[in-house]
Backbone bond lengths (Angstrom), bond angles and torsions (degrees), N, CA, C in turn:
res aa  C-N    CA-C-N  psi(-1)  N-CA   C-N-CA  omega(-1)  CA-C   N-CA-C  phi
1 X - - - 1.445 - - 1.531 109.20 -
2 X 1.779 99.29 137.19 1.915 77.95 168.14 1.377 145.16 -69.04
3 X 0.741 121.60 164.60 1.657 126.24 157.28 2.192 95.08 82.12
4 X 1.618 105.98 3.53 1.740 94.20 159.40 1.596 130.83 -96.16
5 X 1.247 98.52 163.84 1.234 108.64 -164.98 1.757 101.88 -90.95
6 X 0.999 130.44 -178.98 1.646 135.03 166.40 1.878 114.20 -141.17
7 X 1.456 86.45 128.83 1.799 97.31 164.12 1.421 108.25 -109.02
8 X 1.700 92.13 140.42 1.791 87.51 154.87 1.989 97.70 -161.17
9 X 1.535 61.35 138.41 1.695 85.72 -168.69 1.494 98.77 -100.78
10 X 1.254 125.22 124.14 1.706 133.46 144.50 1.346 138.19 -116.85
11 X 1.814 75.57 122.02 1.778 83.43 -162.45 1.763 92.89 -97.22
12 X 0.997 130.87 1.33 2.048 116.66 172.79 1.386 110.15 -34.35
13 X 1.052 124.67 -5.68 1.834 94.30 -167.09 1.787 95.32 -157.22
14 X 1.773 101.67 21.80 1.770 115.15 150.11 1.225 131.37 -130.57
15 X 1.339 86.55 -159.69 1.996 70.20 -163.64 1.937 88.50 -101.19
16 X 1.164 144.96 -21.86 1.576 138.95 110.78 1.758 97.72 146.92
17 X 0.937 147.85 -123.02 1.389 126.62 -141.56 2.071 80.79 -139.14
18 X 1.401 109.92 137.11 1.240 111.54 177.15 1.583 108.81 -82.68
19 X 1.439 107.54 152.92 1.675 99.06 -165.94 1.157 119.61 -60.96
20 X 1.438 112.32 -53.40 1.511 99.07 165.81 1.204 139.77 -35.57
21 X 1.633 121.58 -34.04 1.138 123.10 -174.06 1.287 100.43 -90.75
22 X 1.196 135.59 -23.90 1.551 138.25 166.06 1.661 99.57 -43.97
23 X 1.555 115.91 -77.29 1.133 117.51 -164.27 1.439 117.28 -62.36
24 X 1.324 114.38 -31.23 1.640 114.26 158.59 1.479 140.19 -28.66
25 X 1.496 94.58 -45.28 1.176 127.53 178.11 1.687 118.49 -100.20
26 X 1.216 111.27 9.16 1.244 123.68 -178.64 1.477 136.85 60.39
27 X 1.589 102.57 37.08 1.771 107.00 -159.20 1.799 85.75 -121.24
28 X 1.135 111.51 166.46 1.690 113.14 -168.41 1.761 75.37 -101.82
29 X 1.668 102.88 135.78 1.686 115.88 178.03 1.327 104.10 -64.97
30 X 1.480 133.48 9.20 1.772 118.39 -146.86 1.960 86.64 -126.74
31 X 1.168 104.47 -10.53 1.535 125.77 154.01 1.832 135.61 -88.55
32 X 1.183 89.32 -19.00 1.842 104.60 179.58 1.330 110.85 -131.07
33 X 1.366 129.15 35.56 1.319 121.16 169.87 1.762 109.61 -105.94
34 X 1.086 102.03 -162.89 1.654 109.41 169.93 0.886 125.59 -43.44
35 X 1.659 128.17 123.36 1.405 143.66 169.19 1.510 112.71 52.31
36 X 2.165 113.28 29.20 1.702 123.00 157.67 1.177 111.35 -91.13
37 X 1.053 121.82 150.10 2.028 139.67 158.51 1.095 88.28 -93.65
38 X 1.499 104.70 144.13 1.593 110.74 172.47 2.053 100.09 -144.59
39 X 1.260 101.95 113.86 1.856 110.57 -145.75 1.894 75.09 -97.28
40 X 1.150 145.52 144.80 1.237 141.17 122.15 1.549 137.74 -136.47
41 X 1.155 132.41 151.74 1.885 118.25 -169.17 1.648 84.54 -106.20
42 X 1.343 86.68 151.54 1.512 120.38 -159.03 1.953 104.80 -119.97
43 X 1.022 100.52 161.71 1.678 112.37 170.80 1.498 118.86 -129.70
44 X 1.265 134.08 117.99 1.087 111.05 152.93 1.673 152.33 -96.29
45 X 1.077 152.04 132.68 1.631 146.20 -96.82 1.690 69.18 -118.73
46 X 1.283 119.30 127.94 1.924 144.29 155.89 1.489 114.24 -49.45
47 X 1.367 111.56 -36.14 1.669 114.22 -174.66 1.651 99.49 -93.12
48 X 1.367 117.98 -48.45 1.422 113.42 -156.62 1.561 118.42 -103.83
49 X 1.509 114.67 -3.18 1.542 124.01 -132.45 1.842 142.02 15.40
50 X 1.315 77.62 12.43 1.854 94.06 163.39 1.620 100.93 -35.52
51 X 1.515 108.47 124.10 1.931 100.53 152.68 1.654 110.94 -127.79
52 X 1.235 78.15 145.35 1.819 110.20 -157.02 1.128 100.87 -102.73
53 X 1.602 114.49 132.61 1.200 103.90 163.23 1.664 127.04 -119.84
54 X 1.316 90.70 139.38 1.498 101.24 -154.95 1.651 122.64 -68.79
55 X 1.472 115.19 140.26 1.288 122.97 -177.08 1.147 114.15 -117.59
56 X 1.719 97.04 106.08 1.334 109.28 -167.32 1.531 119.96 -76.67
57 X 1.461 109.01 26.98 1.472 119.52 146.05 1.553 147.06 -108.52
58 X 1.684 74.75 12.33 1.632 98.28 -172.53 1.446 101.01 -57.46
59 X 1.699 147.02 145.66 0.898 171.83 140.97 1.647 111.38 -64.83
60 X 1.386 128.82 -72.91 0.897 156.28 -171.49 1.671 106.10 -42.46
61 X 1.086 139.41 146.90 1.442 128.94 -167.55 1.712 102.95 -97.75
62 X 1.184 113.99 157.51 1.319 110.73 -148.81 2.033 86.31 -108.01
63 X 1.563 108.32 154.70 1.333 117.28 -177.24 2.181 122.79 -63.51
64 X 1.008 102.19 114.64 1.384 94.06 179.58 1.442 136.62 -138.08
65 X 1.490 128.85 120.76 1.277 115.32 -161.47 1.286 135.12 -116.33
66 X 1.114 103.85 118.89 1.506 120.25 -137.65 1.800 111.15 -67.63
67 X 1.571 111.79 -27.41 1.542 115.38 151.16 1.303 113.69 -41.93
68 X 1.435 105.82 -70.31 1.354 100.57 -165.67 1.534 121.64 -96.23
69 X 1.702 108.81 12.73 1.719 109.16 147.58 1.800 90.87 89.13
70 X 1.012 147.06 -11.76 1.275 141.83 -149.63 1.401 96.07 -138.42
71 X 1.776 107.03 178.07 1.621 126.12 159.89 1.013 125.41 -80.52
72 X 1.233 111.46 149.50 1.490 131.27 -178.16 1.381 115.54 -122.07
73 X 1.355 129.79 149.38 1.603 121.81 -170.85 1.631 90.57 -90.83
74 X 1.605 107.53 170.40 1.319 117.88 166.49 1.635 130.86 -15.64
75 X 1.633 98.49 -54.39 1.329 115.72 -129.95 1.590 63.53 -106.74
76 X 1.056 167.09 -80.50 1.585 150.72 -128.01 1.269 91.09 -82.23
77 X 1.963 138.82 -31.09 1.112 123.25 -157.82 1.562 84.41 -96.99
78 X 1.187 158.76 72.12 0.972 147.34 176.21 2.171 86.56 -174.58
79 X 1.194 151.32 -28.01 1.166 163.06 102.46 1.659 107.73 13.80
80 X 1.863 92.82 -89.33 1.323 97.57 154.46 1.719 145.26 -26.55
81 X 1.346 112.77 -44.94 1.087 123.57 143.16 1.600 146.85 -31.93
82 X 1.447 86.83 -34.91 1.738 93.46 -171.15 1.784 120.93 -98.01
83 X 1.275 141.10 163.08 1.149 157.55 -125.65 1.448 78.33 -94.10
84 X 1.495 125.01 139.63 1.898 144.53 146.65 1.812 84.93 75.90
85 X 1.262 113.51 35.62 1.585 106.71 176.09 1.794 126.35 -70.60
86 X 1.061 124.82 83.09 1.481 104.46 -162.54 1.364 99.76 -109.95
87 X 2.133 94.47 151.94 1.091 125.27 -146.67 1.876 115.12 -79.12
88 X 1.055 120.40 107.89 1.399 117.44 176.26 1.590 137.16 -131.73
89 X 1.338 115.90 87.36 1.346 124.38 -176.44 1.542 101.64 -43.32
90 X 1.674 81.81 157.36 2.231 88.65 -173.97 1.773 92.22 -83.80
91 X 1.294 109.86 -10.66 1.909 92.90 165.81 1.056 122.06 -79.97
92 X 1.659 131.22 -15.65 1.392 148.91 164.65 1.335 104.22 -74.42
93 X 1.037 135.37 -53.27 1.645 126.96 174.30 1.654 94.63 -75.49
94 X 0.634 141.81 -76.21 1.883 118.67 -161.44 1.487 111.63 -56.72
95 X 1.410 111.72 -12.53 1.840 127.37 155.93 1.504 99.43 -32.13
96 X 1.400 90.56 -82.85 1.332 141.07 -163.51 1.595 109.83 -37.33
97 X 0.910 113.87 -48.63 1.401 142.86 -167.75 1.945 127.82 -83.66
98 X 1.328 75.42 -34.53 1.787 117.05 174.57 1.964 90.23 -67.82
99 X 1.401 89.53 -68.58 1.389 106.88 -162.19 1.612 110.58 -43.09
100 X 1.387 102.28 -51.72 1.507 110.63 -166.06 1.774 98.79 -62.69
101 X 1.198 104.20 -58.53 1.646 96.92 -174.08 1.848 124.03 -69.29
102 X 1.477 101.88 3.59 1.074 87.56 159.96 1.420 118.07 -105.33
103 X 1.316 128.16 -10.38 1.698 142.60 143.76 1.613 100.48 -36.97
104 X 1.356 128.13 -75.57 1.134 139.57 -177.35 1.458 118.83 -29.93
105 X 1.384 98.40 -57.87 1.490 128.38 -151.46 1.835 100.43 -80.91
């Protein structure tokens, strides 16, 4: 698909990701343990640069913003959602940000 990213984790030749820290991180442990590859395409979120990785059993319709033409993770498309919400790409905040310190500076 366009515009994804790709992980791949190889664990063949470790001892591979402890479950907890698997599930911490949101990967099923029965994929990141000892001597698994774990191949997946990824997204990254337009507002936050969170990258997600995608479950290609997700049902649920995935976050998208229609200003800025791209995906959004959960948690900004659910942001988006809420009452006096205004709209700010992470190139508008590092704009933004740029701007002030060179005022400052």
């Amino acid at each position: 698909m366009k515009n994804e990213g790709y992980l791949f984790v190889d664990h063949r030749a470790s001892p591979g990701l402890p479950e907890d820290v698997a599930r911490k991180n949101g990967l099923d442990p029965k994929l990141t343990g000892e001597g698994k590859v774990l191949e997946a395409a990824t997204l990254t979120c337009a507002h936050c640069k969170t990258v997600v990785i995608i479950n290609p059993g997700r049902t649920r319709e995935r976050g998208r913003c229609w200003k800025c033409a791209a995906y959004v993770c959960d948690n900004c498309s659910f942001a988006m959602k809420q009452p006096g919400y205004e709209h700010h790409s992470w190139n508008e905040l590092v704009d933004s940000i740029l701007e002030k310190g060179m005022q400052n500076g």
